[in-house]
C-alpha angles and dihedrals in degrees: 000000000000108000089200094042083055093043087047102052091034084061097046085044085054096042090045091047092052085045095051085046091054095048092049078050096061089040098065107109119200111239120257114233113231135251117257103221116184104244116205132248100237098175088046085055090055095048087046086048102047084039094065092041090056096049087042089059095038087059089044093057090048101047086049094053096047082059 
């Protein structure tokens, strides 16, 4: 086998691996942070809803029995 072929391609292997490292390195992108977005409470809404709806109908039978 060369010997100067080896050492020559050894040392390209090694200069193409530092720059591929540095390359990885420059690639590396900081993480954004996300965004917090208030999510709604879908299952408090219909409570709230049927809430209101039951209150509603209670004043209406009321109001009809006062009559």
């Amino acid at each position: 086998m060369n010997t100067e072929g080896y050492r020559r391609w050894k040392k390209e292997k090694e200069e193409r691996t530092e720059k591929d490292n540095k390359i990885i390195k420059k690639k590396k992108k900081k993480k954004k942070k996300k965004k917090v977005v208030a999510q709604r409470d879908t299952n408090l809404e219909m409570k709230l809803n049927n809430n209101i709806k039951d209150t509603i109908s209670e004043l209406l039978d009321q109001f009809v029995n006062i009559w």
